[in-house]
N, C-alpha and C positions, 0 to 999 in steps of 0.2 A: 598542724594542718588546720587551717582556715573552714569555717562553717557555712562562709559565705557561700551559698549558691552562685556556680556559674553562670554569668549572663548567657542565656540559648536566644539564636537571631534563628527563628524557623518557622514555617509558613504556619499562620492560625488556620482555625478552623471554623472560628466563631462567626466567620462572613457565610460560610457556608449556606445556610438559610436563603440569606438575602443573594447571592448568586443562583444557586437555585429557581429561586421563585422566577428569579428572570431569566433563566434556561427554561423552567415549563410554559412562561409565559410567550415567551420567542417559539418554544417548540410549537405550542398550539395555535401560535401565529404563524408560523409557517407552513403549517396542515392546512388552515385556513385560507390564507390567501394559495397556496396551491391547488386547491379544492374553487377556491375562484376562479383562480387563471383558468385552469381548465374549462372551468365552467364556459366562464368568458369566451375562452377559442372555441368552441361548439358552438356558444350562440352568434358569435360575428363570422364561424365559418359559414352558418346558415344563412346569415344576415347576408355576407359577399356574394353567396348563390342567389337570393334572391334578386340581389343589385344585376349582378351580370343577367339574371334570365327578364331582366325588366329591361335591361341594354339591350338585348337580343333581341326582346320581342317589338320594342321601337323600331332595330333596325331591319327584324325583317317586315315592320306596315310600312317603313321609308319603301322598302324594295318591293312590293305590293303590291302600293300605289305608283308605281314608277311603271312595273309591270304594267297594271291597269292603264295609263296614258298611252304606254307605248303601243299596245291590244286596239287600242281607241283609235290613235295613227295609223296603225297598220289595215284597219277595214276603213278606212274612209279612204284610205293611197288607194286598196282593189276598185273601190266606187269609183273613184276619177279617173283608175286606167281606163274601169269599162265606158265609161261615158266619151273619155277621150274616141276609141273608135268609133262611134256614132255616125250614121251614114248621113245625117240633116248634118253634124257636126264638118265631115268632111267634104262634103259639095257645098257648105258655105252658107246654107238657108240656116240664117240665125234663128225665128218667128218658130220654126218648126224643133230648132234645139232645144230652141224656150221650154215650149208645150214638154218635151220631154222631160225638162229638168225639172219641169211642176209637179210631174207626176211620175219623178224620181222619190223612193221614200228616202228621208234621211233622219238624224239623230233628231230628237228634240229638242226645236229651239233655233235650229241652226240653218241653212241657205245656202244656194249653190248662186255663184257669180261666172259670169264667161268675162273674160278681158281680152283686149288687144292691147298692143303696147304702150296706148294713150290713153285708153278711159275702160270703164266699165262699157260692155256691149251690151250684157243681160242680167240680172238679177233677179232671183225671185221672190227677194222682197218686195219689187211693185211689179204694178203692171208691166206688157212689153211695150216698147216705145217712148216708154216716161224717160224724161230728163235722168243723167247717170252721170255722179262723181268721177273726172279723170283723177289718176294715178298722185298728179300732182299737189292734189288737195290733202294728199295725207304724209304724215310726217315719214322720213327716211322710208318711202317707199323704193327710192334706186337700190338703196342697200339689200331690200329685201325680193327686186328683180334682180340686181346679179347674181342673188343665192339661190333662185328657181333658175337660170339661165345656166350656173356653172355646175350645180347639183340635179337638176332636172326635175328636183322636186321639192320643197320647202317648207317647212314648218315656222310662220313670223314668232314673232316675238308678244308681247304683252301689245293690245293698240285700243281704239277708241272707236266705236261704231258711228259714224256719224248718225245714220239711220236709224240706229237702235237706242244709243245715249249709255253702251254699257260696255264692259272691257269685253272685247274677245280676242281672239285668235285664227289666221286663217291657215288653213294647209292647200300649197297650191304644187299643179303639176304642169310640168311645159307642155308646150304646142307646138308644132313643127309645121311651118309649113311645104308646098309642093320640094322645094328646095331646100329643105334640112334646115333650113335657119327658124329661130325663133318665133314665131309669130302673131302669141299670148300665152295665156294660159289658164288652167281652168282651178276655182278654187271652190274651196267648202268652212264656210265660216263657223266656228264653234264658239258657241258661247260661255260666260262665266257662269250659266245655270248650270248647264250640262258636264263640264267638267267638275263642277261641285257636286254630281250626283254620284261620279266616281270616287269623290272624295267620301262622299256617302256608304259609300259598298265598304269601309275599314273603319271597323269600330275601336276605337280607343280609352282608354279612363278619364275621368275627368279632369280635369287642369293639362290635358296634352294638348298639342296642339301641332296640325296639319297642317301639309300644304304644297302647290308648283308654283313654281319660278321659271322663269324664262331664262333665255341665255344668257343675258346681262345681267342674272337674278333679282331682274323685279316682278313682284308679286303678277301672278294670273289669278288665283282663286285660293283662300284659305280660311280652315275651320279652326275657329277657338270658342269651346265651351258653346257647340250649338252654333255659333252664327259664324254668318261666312259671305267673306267681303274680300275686296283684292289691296287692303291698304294696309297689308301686314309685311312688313320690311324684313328680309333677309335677316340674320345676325351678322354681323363683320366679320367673326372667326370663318364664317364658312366661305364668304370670297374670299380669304387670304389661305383658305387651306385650299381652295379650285384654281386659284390664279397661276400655279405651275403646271396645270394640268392640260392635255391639248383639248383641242374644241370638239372632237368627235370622239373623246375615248370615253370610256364608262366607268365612272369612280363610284365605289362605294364605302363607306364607314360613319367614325362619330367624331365629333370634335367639342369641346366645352366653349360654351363663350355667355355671351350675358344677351338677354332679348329686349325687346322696347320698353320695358319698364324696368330693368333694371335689377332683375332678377339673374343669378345664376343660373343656368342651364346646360342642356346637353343634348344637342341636336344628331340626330341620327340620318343621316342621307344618300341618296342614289340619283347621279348625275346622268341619263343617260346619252349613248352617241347616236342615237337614230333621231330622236330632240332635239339633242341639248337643251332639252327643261330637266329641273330639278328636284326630285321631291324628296319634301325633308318630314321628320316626325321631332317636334321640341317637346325636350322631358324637363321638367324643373328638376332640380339638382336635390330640392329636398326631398321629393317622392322616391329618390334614388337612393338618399342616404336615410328615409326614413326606419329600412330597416335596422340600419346600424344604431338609429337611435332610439328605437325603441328595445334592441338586445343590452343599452347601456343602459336603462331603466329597470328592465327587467333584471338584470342584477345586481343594480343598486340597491336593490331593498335585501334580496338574500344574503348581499353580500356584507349587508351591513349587519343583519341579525347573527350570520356565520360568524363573524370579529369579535358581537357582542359577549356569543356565549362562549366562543373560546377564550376569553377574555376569564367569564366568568372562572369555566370549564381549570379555566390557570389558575385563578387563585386560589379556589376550592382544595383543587389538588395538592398546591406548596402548602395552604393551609393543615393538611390529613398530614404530613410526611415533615413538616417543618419540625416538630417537637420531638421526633424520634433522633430525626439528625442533631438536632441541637443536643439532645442527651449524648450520639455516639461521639459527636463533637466534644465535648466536656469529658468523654472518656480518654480519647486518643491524647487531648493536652493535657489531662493528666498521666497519662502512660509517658510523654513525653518527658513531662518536669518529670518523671520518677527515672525515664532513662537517661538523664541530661545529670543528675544529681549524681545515680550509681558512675556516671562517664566519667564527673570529674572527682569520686570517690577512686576510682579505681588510679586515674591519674598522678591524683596524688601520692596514693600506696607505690605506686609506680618510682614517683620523686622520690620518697623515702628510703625505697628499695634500690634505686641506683645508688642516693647518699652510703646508703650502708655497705654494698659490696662495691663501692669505691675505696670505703676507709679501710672495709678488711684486705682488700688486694693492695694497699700502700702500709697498712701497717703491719702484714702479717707476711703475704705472698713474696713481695717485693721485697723486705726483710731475711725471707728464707733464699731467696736467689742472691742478695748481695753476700749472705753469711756463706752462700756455696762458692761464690766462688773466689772468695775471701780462703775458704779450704784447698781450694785446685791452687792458690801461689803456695802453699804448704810445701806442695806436690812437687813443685817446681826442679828444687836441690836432688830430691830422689832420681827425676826421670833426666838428668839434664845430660847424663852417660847413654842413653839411648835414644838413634834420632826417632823413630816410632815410635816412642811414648811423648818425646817434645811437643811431634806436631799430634798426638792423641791429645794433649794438654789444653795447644791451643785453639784447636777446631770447640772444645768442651766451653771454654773460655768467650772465643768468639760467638756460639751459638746464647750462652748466658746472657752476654752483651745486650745480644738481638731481644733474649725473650724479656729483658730488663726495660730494654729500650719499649717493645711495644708496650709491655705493663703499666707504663708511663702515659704513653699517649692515651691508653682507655680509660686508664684512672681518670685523668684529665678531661676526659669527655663523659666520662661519667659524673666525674663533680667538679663544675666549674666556678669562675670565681662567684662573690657575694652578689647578686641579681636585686634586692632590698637594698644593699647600703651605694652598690656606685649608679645603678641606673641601669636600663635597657643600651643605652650607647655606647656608656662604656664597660659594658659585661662584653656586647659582640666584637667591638671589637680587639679588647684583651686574649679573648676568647680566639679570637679568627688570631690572630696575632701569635697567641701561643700554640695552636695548632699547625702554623705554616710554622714555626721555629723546627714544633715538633717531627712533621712530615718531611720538611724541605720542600714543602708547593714555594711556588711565588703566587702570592695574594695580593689581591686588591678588595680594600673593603671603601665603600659609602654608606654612612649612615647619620638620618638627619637624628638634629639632638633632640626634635619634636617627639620624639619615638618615649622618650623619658614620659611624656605628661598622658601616655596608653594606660590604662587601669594595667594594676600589677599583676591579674588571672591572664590579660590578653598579653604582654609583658614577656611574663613564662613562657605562654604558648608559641610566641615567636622567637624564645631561645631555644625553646626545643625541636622546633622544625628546623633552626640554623645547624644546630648538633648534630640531629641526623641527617640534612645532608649532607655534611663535610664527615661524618662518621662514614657514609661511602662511599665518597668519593676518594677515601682512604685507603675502603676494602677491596673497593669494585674497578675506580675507575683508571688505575694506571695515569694519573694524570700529572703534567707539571704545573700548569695553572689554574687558577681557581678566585674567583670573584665572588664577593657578596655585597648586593647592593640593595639598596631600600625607599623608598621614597614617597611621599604621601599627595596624593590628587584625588579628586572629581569625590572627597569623602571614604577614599579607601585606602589601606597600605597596601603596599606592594612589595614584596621581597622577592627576589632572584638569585640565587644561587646556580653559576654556571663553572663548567670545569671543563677542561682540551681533552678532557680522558677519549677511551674508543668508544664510547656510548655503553649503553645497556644492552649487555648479549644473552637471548637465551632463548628457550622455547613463547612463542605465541600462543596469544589465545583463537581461537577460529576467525572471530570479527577482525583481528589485525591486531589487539591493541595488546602492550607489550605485559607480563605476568610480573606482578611486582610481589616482593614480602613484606614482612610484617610491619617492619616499620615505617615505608611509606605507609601503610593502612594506618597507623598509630599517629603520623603526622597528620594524616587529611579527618583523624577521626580529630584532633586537636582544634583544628580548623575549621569543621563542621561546627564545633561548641558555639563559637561566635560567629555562624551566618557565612563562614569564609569557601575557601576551592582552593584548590592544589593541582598545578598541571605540571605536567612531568613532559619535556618534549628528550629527545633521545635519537642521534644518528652519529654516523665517523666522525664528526668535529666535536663531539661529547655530548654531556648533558645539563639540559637548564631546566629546573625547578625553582618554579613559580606559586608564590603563597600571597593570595588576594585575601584581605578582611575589611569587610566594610567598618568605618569608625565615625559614626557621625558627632557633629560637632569638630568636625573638621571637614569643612566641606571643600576650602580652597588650598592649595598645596601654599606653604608658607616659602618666604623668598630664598632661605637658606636650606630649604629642603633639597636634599642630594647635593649637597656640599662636601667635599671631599676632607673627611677627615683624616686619612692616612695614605702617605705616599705610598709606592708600589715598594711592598716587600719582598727583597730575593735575597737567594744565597742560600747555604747552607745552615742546619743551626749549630747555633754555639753550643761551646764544651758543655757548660753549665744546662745547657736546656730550654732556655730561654729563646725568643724570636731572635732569628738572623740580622745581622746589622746590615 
């Protein structure tokens, strides 16, 4: 028996450490950034609440101030109904409606005009009887009598005082005369002071920025940062989001777009229909996202010390725990080389122990059976006057036969030919060869010749898994065919041994998987020595057993691998004992 230690292919241990260290350090990085995430959702959940109650509170000064205009329209419309009935008004004495219109109060700033359908009649920005602008001096003035004529009462647009030199606004109510038809009407001019005092009444933060628009949203009056002028343009997102919408309906919401200088933004607005002026409230889009970015600051710095010291918190730790594993480590591969050693001490005693009750069953057992029944033809001339002792004779005889016959085949598989002097290739297949003689299988064996150049431990171990499975597919499997093939790739062998048998029958274990004996366990424990596996598959078309070992240094299967070195052997065997011809 050989001293050489068996090559063991089995997982070290000595990585151990270094895996570790980056298991705690992953661990504690993943506490970490979990501990941040969290963190994170908390503080951008707050951050979004702030965003939305800053949207909110934008869109409800848009609607406010929308409120507040249309408040503004709606008590100057009651002012010009009641003026309208005016009894100087209705008997036609202009001079006399004058006087009353002077000493009508109204908003500050602002002026009551009487019109007929050509010019101004009265004004009480001058005197009575002074010189007065007709209709036609001022731009789209028709547009804005069809819309007092068809609506009865109107609110213009953005326009130009001539008198004054400053943007206002008029709000006018028809006139009827004796005959129901039109025949002026009375209006009340509002200036761009006075409507910026309502823009006054809504207070906002700094960098917002206010404001009405007319129907064709150009500017009437807007505040940015304290001052307030009528030359602040619309954004283009907000006429392309109003331009579906009808002329008298009431919209409200927000839309993003970019303002006159080219800033992001987010205009907040309320279109109304008793106007159609529009007032908008513009948010810069940073003071919106400010809070999101100061919650990503804010946890840039924790987030970065939390990493730091788990970091540390990691090494620290694999450092304390590194030196004990490294020791149980060095234990367990030593437990291993001493169980890897006794495996193939035990193995070998095993080899020997076959050797030896092979030679005594062929030179003592099988001797004592050929002498018996060398005795029973003795017999023969005695019993040959009685038929019940004849066929007692032969039944003795025939069973002899049998027990001979098998005494042979086990010897034979207990000690096969020389595995040192002809090689791994042609031990299996003299081997498979004399075995299908012996059994009467029909065999087919592949086996490359590369199998020759396996060290001679790994050698052995794949004659002994070839032995016992054909040892039961002897006992067990009922079978007439039987293959063994072999092949080497991708750096590993591969042996297959299949048989037609009925498969493996017997009790299960709970999980399903089939209850083997000892000596699959003795093949897969052979197999385990060098890194290898053992899979056993098993149903009605029989059984195949598979014996994978990895062999490096052969990493590419060689061109003659699985090259068929022996034709299909069938038949019965010969007299002699020997493989079937």
């Amino acid at each position: 028996m050989s001293n050489r230690t068996v090559p063991v292919v089995a997982r070290s241990l000595s990585a151990m450490p270094l895996r570790l260290r980056q298991r705690i350090a992953l661990t504690f990085m993943a506490i970490t950034i979990a501990a941040c995430v969290g963190a994170a959702a908390l503080l951008l959940s707050r951050a979004a609440e702030e965003r939305r109650a800053m949207e909110s509170r934008a869109l409800e000064a848009a609607k406010a101030l929308s409120f507040g205009f249309d408040q503004e329209v709606a008590a100057v419309n009651y002012l010009l109904k009641g003026l309208s009935k005016s009894p100087a008004l209705l008997s036609g004495d202009v001079k006399a409606f004058y006087d009353q219109l002077e000493a009508t109060p109204v908003p500050e700033g602002s002026w009551l005009v009487l019109n007929d359908l050509e010019r101004q009649l009265a004004n009480t920005l001058r005197p009575f009887g002074s010189p007065l602008p007709r209709h036609v001096d001022f731009p789209n003035y028709q547009e804005q009598l069809d819309r007092i004529r068809d609506r009865r009462w109107s609110v213009s647009g953005r326009m130009l005082a001539p008198m004054k030199g400053s943007i206002v606004v008029a709000l006018s109510l028809r006139l009827d005369g004796p005959d129901g038809r039109m025949s002026g009407h009375l209006s009340i001019v509002l200036t761009e002071a006075r409507l910026g005092a309502i823009l006054d009444d809504q207070m906002l933060p700094a960098g917002w920025v206010k404001g009405l628009y007319d129907r064709k949203l150009q500017p009437i009056v807007a505040d940015r940062d304290g001052y307030q002028g009528s030359d602040l343009p619309a954004p283009e997102a907000l006429a392309a989001r109003l331009a579906d919408a009808g002329p008298d309906s009431t919209i409200t919401g927000t839309v993003e777009a970019v303002d006159d200088h080219g800033s992001p933004v987010l205009v907040a607005f309320r279109r109304s229909g008793a106007t159609n002026w529009t007032s908008v409230v513009v948010v810069p889009l940073a003071d919106l996202n400010a809070p999101m970015i100061a919650a990503l600051w804010r946890m840039a710095g924790p987030a970065s010390l939390l990493l730091l010291a788990g970091g540390i918190a990691a090494w620290f730790t694999a450092r304390q725990v590194e030196q004990p594993l490294r020791t149980l480590s060095d234990q367990v591969a030593g437990a291993k080389n001493q169980v890897n050693e006794l495996s193939g001490q035990l193995l070998a005693l095993q080899e020997e122990e076959r050797q030896r009750i092979a030679r005594e069953l062929h030179d003592s057992t099988a001797q004592h059976l050929v002498a018996a029944n060398l005795g029973l033809s003795g017999l023969e001339a005695q019993v040959r006057q009685s038929p019940s002792g004849r066929k007692t004779l032969a039944d003795v005889e025939s069973l002899l036969a049998e027990a001979l016959r098998e005494l042979r085949i086990f010897t034979y598989l207990l000690h096969p030919p020389n595995l040192a002097h002809d090689g791994l290739q042609a031990t299996l297949r003299d081997f498979a060869e004399g075995f299908a003689g012996r059994t009467g299988l029909v065999a087919r064996i592949r086996i490359p010749e590369e199998v020759d150049d396996l060290p001679p431990e790994l050698q052995r171990a794949i004659l002994r898994v070839v032995q016992e499975a054909l040892t039961n597919v002897h006992r067990h499997a009922d079978a007439s065919h039987v293959s063994v093939k072999a092949r080497i790739m991708s750096g590993r062998l591969v042996v297959r041994i299949r048989d037609n048998g009925h498969g493996i029958i017997g009790p299960t274990r709970p999980n399903g998987s089939i209850r083997l004996g000892v000596g699959v366990t003795g093949m897969r424990a052979r197999l385990e020595q060098f890194g290898g596996d053992l899979r056993i598959r098993s149903g009605r078309g029989g059984t195949s057993v598979v014996a994978m070992i990895p062999i490096p240094g052969f990493g590419r299967a060689s061109p003659q691998a699985g090259r068929l070195r022996l034709p299909w052997l069938s038949g019965r065997p010969r007299a002699d004992g020997g493989a079937p011809s």
